[in-house]
N, CA and C atoms as a LAMMPS dump frame, in Angstrom:
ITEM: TIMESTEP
0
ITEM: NUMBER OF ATOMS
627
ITEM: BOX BOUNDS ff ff ff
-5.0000000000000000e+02 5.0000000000000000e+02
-5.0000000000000000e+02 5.0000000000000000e+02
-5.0000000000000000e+02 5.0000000000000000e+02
ITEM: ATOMS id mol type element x y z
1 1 1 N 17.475 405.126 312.098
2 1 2 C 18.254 404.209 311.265
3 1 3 C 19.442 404.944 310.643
4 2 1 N 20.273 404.432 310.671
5 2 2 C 21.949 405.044 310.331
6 2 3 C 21.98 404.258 308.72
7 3 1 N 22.513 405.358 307.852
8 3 2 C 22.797 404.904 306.849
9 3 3 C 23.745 405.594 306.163
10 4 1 N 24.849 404.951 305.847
11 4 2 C 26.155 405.594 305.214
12 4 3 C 25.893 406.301 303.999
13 5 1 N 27.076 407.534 303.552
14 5 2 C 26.739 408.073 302.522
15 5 3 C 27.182 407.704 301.023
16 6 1 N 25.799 407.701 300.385
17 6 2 C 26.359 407.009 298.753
18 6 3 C 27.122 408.18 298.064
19 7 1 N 27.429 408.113 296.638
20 7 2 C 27.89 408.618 295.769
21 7 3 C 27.08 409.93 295.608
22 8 1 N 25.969 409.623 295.42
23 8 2 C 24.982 411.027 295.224
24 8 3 C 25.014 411.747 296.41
25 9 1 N 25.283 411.279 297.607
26 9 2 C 25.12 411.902 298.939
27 9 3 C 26.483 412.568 298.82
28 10 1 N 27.42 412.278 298.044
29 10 2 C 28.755 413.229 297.785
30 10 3 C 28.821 414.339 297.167
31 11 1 N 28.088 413.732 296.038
32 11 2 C 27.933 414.597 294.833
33 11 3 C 26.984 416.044 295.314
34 12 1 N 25.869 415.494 296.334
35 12 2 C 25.612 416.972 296.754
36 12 3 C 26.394 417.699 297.867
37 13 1 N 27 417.046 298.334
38 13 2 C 28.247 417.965 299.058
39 13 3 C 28.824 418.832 298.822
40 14 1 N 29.793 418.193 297.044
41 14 2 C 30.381 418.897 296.851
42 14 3 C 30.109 420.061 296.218
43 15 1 N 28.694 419.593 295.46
44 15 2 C 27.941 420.935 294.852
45 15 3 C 27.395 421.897 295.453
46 16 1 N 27.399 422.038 297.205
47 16 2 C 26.892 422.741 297.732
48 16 3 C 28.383 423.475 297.969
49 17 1 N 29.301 423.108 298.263
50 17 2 C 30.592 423.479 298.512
51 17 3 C 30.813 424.734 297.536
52 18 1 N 30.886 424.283 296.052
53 18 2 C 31.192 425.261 294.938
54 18 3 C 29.957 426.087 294.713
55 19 1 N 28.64 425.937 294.95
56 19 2 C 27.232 426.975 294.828
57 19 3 C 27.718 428.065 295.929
58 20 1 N 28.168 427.324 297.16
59 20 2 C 28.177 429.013 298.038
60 20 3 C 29.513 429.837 297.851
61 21 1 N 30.212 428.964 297.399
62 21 2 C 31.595 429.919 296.83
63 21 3 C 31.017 430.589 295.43
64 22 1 N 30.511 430.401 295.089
65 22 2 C 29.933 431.085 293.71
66 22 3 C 28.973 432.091 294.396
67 23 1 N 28.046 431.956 295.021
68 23 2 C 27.416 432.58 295.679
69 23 3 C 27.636 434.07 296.562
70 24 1 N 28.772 434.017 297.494
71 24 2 C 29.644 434.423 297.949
72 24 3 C 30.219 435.202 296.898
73 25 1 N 30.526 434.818 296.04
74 25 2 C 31.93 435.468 295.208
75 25 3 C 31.548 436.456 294.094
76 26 1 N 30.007 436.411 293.887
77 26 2 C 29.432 436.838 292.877
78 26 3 C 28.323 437.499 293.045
79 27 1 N 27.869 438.473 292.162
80 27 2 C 26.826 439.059 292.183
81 27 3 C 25.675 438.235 291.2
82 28 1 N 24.584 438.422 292.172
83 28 2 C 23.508 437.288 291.82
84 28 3 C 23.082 437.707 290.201
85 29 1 N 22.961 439.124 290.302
86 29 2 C 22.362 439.475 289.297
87 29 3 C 23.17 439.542 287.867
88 30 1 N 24.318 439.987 288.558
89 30 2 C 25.64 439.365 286.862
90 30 3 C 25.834 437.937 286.743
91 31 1 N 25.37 437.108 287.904
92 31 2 C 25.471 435.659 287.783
93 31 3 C 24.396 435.519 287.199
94 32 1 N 23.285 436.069 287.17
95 32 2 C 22.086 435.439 286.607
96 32 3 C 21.975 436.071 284.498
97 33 1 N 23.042 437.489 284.078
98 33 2 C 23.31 437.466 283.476
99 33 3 C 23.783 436.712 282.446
100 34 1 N 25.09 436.448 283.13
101 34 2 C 25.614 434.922 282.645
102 34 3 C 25.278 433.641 282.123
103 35 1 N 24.295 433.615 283.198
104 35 2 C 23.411 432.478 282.765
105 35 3 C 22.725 432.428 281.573
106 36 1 N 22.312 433.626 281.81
107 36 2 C 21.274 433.802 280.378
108 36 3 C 21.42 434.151 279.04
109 37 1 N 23.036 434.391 279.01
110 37 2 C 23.586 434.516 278.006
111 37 3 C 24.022 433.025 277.247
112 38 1 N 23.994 431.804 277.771
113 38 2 C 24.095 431.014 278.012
114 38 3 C 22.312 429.993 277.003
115 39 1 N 22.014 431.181 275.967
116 39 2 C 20.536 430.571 275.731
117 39 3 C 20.67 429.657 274.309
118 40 1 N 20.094 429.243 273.424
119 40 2 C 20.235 428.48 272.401
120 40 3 C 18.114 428.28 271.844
121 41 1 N 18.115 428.059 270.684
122 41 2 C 16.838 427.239 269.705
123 41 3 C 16.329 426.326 270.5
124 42 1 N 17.281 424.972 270.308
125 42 2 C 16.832 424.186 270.969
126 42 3 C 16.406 424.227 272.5
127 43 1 N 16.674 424.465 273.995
128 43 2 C 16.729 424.955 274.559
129 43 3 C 15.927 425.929 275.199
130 44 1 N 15.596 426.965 274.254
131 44 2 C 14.149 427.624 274.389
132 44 3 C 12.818 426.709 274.041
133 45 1 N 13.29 426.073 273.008
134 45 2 C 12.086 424.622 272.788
135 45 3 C 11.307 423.986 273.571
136 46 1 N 12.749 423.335 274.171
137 46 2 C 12.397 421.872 274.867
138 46 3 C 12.528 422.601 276.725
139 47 1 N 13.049 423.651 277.298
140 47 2 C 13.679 423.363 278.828
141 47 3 C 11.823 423.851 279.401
142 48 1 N 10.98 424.634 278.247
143 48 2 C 9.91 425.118 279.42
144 48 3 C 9.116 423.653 279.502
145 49 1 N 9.685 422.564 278.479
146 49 2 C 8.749 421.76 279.326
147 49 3 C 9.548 420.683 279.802
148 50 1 N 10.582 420.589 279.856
149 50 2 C 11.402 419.826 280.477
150 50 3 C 11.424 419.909 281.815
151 51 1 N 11.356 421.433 282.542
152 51 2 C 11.478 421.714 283.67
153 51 3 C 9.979 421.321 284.529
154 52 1 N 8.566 420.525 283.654
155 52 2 C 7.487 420.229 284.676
156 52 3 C 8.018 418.73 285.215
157 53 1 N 9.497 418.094 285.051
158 53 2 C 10.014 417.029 285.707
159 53 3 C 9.953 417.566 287.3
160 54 1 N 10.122 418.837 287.38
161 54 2 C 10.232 419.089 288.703
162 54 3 C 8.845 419.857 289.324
163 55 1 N 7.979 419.741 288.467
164 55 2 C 6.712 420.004 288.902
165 55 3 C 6.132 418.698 290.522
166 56 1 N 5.456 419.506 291.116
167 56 2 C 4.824 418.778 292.161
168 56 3 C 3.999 417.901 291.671
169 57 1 N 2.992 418.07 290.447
170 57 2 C 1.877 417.312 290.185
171 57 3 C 2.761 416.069 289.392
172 58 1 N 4.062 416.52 288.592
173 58 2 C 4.761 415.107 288.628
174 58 3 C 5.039 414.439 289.567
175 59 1 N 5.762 414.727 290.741
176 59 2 C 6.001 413.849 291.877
177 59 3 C 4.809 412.873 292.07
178 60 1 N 3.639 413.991 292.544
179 60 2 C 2.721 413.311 293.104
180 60 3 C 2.156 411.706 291.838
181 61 1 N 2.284 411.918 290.764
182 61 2 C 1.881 411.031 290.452
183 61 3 C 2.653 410.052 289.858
184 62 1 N 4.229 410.506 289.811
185 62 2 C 5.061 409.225 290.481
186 62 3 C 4.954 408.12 291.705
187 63 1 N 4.36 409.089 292.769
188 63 2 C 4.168 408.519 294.348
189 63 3 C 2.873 407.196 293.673
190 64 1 N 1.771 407.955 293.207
191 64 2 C 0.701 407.01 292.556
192 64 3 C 1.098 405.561 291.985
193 65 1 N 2.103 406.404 291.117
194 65 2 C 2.734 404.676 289.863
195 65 3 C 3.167 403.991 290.936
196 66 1 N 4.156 404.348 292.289
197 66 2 C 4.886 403.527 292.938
198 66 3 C 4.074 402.804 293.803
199 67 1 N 2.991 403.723 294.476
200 67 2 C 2.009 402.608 294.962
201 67 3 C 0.993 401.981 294.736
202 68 1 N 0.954 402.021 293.439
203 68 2 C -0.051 400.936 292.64
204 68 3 C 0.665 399.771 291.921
205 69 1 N 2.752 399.989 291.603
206 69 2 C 2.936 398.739 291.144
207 69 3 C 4.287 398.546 291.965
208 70 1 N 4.553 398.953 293.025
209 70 2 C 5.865 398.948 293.624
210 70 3 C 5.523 398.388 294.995
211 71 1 N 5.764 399.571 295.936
212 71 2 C 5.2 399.547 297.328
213 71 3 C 4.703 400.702 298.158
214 72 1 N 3.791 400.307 299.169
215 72 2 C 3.074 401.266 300.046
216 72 3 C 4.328 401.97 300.622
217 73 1 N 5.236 401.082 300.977
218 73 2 C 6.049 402.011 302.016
219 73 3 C 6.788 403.027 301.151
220 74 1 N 7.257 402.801 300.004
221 74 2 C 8.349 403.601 299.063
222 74 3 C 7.3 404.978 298.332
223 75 1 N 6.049 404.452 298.343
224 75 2 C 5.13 405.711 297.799
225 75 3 C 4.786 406.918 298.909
226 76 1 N 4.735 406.152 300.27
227 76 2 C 4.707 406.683 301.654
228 76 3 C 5.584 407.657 302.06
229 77 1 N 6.622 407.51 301.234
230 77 2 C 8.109 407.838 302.044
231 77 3 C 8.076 409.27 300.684
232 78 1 N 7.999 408.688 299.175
233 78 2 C 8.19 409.775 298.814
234 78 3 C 6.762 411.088 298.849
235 79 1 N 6.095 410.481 299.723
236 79 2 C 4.93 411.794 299.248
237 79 3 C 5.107 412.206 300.769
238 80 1 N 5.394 412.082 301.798
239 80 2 C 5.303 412.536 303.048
240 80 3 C 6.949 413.436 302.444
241 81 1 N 8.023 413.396 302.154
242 81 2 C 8.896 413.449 301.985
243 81 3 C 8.354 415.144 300.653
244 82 1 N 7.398 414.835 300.058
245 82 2 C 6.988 415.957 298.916
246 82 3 C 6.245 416.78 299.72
247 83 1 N 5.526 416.626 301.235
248 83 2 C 4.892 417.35 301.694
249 83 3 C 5.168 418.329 302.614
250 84 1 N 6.379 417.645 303.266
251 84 2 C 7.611 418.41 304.465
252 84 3 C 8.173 419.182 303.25
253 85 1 N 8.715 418.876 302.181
254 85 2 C 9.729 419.991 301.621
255 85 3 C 8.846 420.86 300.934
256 86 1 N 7.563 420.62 300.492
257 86 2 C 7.035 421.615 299.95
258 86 3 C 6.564 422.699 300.476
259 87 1 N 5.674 422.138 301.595
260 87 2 C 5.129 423.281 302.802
261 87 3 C 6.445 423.705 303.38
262 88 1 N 7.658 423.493 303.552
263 88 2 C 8.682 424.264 303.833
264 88 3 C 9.158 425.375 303.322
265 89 1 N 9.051 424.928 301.503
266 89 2 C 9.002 426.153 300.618
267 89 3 C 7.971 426.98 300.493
268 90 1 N 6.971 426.542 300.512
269 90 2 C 5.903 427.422 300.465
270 90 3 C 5.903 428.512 301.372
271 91 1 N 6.123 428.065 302.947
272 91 2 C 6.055 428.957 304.353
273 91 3 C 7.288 429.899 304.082
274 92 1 N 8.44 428.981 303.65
275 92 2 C 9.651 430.794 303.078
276 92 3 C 9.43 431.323 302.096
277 93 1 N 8.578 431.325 301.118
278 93 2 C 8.576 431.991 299.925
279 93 3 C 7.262 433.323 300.676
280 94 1 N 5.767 432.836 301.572
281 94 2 C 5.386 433.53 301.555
282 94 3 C 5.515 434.336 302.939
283 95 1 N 6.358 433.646 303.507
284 95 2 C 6.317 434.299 305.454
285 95 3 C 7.74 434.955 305.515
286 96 1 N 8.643 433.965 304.9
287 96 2 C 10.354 434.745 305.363
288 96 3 C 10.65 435.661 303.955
289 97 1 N 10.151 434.879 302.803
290 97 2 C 11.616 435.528 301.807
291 97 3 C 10.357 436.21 300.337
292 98 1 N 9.089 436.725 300.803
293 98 2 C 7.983 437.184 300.29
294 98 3 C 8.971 438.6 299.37
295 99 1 N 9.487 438.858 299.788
296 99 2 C 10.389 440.211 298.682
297 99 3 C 11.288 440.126 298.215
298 100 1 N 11.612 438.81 298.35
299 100 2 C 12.313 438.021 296.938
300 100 3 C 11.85 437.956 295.54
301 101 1 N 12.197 439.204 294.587
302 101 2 C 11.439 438.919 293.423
303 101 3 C 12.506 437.883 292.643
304 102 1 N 11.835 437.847 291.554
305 102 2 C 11.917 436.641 290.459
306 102 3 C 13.013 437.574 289.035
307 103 1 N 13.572 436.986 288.851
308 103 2 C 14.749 437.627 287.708
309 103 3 C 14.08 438.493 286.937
310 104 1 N 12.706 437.589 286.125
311 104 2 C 12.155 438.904 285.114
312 104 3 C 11.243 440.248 285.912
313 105 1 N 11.511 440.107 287.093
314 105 2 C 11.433 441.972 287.718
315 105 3 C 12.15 442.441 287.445
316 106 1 N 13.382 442.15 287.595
317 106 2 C 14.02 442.753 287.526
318 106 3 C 14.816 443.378 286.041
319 107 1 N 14.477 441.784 284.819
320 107 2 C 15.084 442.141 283.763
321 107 3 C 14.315 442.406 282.467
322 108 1 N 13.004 442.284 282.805
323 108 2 C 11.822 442.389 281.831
324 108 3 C 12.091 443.873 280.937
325 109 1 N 13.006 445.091 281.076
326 109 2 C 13.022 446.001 280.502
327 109 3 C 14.443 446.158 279.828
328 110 1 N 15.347 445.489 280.502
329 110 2 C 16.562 445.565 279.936
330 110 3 C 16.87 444.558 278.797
331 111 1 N 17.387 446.362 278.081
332 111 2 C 17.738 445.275 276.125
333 111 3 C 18.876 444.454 276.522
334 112 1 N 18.277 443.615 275.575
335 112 2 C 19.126 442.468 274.895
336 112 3 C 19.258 440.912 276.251
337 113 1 N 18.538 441.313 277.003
338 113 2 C 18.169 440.396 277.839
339 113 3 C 17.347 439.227 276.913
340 114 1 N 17.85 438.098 277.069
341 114 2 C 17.234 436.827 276.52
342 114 3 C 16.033 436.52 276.581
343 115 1 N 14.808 436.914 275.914
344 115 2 C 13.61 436.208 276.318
345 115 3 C 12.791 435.206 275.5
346 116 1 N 12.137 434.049 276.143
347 116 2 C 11.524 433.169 275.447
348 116 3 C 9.799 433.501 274.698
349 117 1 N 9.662 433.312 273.653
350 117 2 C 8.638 433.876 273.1
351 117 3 C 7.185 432.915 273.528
352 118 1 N 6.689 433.82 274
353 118 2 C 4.866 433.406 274.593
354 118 3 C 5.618 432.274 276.001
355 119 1 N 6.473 432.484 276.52
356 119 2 C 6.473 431.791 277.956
357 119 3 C 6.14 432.885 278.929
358 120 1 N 5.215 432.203 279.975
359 120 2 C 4.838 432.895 281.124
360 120 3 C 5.809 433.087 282.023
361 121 1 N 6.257 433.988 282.067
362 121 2 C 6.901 434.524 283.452
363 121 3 C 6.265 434.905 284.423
364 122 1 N 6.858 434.241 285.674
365 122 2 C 6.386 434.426 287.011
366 122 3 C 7.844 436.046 287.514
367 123 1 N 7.005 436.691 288.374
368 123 2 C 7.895 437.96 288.78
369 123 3 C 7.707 437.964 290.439
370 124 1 N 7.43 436.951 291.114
371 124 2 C 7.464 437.531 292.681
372 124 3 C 7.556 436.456 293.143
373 125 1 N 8.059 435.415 294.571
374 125 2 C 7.659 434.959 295.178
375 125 3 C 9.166 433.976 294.597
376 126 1 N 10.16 434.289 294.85
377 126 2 C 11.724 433.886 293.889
378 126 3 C 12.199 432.759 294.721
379 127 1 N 12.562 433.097 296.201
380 127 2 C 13.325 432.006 296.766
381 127 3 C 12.511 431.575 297.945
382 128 1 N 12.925 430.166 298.474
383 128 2 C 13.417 428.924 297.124
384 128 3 C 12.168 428.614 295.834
385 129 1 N 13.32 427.767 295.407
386 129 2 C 12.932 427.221 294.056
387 129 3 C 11.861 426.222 294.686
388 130 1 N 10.677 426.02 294.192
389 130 2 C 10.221 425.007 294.531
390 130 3 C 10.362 424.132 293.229
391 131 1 N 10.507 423.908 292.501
392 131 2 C 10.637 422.922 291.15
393 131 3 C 11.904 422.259 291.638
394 132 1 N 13.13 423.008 291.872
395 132 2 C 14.296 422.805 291.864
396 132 3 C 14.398 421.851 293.383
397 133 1 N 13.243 422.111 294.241
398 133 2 C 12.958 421.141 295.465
399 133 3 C 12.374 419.422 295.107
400 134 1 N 11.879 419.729 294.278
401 134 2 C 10.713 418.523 293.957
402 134 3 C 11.505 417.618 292.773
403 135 1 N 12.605 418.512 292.237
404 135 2 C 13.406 417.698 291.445
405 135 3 C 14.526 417.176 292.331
406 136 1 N 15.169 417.536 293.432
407 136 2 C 15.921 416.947 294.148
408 136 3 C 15.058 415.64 294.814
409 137 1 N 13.855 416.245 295.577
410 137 2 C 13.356 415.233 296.119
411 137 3 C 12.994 413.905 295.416
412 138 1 N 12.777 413.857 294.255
413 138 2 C 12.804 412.954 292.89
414 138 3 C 13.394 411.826 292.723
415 139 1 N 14.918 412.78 292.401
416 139 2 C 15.803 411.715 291.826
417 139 3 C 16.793 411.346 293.322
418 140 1 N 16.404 411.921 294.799
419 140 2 C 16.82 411.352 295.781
420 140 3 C 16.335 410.308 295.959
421 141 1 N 14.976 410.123 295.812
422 141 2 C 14.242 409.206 296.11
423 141 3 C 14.964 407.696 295.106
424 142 1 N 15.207 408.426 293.834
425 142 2 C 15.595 406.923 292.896
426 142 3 C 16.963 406.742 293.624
427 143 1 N 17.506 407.982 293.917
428 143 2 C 19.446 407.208 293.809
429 143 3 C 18.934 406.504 294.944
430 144 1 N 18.467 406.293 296.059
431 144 2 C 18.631 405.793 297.532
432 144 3 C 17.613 404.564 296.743
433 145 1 N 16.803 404.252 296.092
434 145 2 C 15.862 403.088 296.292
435 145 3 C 16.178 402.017 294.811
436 146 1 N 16.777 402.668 293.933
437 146 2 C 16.731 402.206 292.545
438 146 3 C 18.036 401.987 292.195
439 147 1 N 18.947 403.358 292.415
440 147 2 C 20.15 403.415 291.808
441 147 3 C 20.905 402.347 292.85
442 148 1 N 21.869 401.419 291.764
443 148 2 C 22.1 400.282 292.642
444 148 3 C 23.827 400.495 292.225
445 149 1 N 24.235 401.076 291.054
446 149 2 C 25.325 401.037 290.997
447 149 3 C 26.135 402.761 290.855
448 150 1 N 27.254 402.987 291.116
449 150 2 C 28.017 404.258 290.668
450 150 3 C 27.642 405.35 289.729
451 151 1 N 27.234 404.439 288.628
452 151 2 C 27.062 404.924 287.439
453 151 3 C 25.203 405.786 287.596
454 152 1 N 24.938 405.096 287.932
455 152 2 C 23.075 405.271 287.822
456 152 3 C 22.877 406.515 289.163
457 153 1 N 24.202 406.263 290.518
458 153 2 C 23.833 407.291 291.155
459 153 3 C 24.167 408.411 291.033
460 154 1 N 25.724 408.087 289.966
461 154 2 C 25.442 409.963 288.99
462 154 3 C 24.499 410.042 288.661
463 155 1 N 23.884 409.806 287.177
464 155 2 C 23.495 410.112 286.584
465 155 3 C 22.008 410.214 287.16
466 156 1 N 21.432 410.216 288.652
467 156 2 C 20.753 410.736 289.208
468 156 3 C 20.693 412.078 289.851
469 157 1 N 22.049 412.549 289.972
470 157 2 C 22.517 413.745 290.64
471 157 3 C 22.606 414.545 289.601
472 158 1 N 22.893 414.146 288.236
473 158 2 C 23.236 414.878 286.876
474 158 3 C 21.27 415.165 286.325
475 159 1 N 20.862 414.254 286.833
476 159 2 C 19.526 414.866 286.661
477 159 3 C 18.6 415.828 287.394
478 160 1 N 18.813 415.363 288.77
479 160 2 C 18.401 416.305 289.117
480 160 3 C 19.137 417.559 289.401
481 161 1 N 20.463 417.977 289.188
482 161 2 C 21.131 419.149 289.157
483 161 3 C 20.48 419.726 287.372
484 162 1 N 20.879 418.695 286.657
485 162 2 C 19.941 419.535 285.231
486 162 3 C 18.409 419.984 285.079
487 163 1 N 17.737 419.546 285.794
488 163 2 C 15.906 419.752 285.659
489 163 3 C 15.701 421.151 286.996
490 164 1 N 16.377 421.013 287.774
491 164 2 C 16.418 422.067 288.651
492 164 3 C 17.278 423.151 287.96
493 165 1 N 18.269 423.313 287.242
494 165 2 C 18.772 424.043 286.405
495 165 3 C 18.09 424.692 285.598
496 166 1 N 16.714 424.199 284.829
497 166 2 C 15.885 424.593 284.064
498 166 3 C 15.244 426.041 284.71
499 167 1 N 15.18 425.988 285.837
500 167 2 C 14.597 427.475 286.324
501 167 3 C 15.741 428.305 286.314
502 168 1 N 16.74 428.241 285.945
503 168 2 C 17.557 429.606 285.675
504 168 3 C 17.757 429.736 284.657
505 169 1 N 18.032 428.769 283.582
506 169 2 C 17.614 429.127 281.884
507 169 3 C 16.098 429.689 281.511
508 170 1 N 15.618 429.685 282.302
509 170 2 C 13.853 429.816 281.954
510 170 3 C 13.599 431.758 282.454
511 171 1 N 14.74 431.704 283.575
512 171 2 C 14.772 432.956 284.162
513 171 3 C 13.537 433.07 285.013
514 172 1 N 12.926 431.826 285.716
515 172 2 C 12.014 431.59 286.757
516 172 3 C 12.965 431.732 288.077
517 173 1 N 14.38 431.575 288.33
518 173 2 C 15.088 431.777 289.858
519 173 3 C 16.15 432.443 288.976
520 174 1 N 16.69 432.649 290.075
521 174 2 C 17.998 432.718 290.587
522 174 3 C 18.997 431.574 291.074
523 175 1 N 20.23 431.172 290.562
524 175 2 C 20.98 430.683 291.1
525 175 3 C 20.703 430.019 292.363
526 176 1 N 20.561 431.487 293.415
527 176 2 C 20.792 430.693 294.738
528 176 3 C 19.379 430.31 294.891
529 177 1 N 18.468 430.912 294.481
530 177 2 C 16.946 430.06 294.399
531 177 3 C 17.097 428.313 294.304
532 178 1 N 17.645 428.036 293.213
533 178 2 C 17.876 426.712 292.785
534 178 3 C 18.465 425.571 293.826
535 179 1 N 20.036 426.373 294.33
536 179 2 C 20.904 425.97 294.994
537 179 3 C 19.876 425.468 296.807
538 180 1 N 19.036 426.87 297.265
539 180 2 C 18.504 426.173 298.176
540 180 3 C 17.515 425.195 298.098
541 181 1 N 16.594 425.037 297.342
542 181 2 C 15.698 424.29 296.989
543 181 3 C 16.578 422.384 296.667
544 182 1 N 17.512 423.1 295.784
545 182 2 C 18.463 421.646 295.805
546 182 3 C 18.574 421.232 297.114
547 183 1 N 18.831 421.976 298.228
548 183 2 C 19.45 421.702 299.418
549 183 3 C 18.412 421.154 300.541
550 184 1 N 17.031 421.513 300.26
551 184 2 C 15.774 421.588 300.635
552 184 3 C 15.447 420.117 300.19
553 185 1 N 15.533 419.916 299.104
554 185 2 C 14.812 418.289 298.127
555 185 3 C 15.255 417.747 298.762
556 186 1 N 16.711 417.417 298.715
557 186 2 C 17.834 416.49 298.932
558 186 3 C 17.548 415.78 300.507
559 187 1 N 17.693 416.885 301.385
560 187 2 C 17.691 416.5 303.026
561 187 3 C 16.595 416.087 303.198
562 188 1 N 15.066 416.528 302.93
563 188 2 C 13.829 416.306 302.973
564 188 3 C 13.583 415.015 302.512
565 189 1 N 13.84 414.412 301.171
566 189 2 C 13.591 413.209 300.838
567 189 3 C 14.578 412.003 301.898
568 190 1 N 15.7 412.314 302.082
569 190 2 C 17.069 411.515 302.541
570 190 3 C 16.499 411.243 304.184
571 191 1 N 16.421 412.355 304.73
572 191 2 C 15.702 412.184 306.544
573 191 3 C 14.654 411.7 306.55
574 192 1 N 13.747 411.923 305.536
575 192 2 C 12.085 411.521 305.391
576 192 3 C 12.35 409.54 305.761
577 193 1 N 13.352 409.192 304.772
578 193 2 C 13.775 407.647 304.78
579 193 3 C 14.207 407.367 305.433
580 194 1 N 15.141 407.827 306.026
581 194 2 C 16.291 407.542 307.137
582 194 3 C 15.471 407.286 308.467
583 195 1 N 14.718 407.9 308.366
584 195 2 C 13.847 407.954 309.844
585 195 3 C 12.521 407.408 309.97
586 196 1 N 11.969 406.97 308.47
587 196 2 C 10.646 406.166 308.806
588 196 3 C 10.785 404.873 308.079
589 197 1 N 11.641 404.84 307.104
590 197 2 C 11.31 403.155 306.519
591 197 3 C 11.671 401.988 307.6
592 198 1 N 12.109 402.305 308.511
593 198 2 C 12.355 401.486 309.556
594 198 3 C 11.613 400.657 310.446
595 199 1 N 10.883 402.021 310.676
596 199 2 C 9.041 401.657 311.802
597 199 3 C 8.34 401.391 310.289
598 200 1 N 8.461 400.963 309.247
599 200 2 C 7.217 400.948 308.146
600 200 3 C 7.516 399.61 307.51
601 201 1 N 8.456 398.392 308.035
602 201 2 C 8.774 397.414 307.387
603 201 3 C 7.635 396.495 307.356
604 202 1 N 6.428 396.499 308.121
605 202 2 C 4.881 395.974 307.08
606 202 3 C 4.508 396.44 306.344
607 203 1 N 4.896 397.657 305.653
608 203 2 C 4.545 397.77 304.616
609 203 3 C 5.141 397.446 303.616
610 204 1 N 5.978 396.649 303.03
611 204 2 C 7.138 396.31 302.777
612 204 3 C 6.626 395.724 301.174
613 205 1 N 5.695 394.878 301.688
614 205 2 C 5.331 393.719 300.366
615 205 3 C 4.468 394.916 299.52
616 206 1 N 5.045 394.555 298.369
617 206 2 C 4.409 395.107 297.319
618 206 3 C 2.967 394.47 297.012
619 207 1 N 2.347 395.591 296.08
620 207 2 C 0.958 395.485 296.418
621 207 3 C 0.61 394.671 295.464
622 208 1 N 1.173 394.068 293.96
623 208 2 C 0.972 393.293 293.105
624 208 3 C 1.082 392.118 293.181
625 209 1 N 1.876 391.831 294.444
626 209 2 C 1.871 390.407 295.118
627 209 3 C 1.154 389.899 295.836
């Protein structure tokens, strides 16, 4: 099934455009500096739990709400869609990119490095992001099924670029951690639809009806 590209399908274009020029242009580890200089009160507060939006066990029980008051096919689409991108991340974090450590290896000793008080840091197993996957796959899922106008399919892309963001204020990734995992959600949820809601139109009727 062919389906033209929305607003959000731009919006990650162009953000992939400016991530690898940043990427490219910069050193990960003064980029990840940066970032973290970048900390605040509030912020340390609220992002360690802001960022379980992009937790898996949220998805999954989004998929639940949708197919207990929505539809089989739309709960179908996003959990097959959570299972391709996750086992994708999972297989590069522990088969391809296993010596990828995690920022606080690297910055756990250096003063004046930003740290959050009694948060668990993870130190191994860095790229990709899987949070930063499961938050793309998320709010892909709303801009393509929910978001009906301009406005709503920003502010789907503004979400999930901010909740996937949370792992580099948290100093759980790296930049490009984030950036692939964004890139990972996005295609995973978008092909997952593109290619099965088509053959799945009996499943169509919602289940409250």
């Amino acid at each position: 099934m062919k389906m033209k590209s929305s607003l959000f399908d731009w919006c990650n274009y162009v953000f992939w455009c400016f991530a690898i020029l940043i990427i490219v242009q910069t050193d990960k580890l003064s980029l990840h500096v940066f970032f973290n200089s970048w900390n605040s009160r509030i912020g340390d507060l609220f992002m360690p739990y802001l960022t379980n939006v992009g937790d898996g066990l949220f998805l999954l029980l989004l998929a639940l709400f949708v197919f207990l008051f929505r539809s089989k096919k739309l709960a179908l689409l996003l959990f097959i869609a959570f299972l391709i991108s996750s086992g994708l991340v999972q297989f590069l974090k522990h088969f391809v990119f296993n010596n990828h450590m995690r920022p606080m290896y690297v910055f756990q000793h250096v003063k004046g490095f930003h740290l959050i008080k009694d948060f668990h840091y993870h130190k191994f197993q860095s790229f990709p992001s899987g949070h930063s996957t499961s938050s793309f796959v998320l709010f892909t899922f709303l801009a393509m099924n929910f978001a009906k106008t301009w406005q709503t399919q920003l502010l789907c892309f503004i979400g999930a670029l901010f909740f996937a963001f949370t792992r580099v204020y948290l100093s759980q990734h790296y930049f490009e951690d984030v950036f692939a995992g964004a890139m990972i959600g996005f295609l995973c949820m978008k092909y997952t639809q593109v290619f099965l809601q088509s053959k799945w139109q009996h499943l169509d009727q919602p289940l409250n009806k």
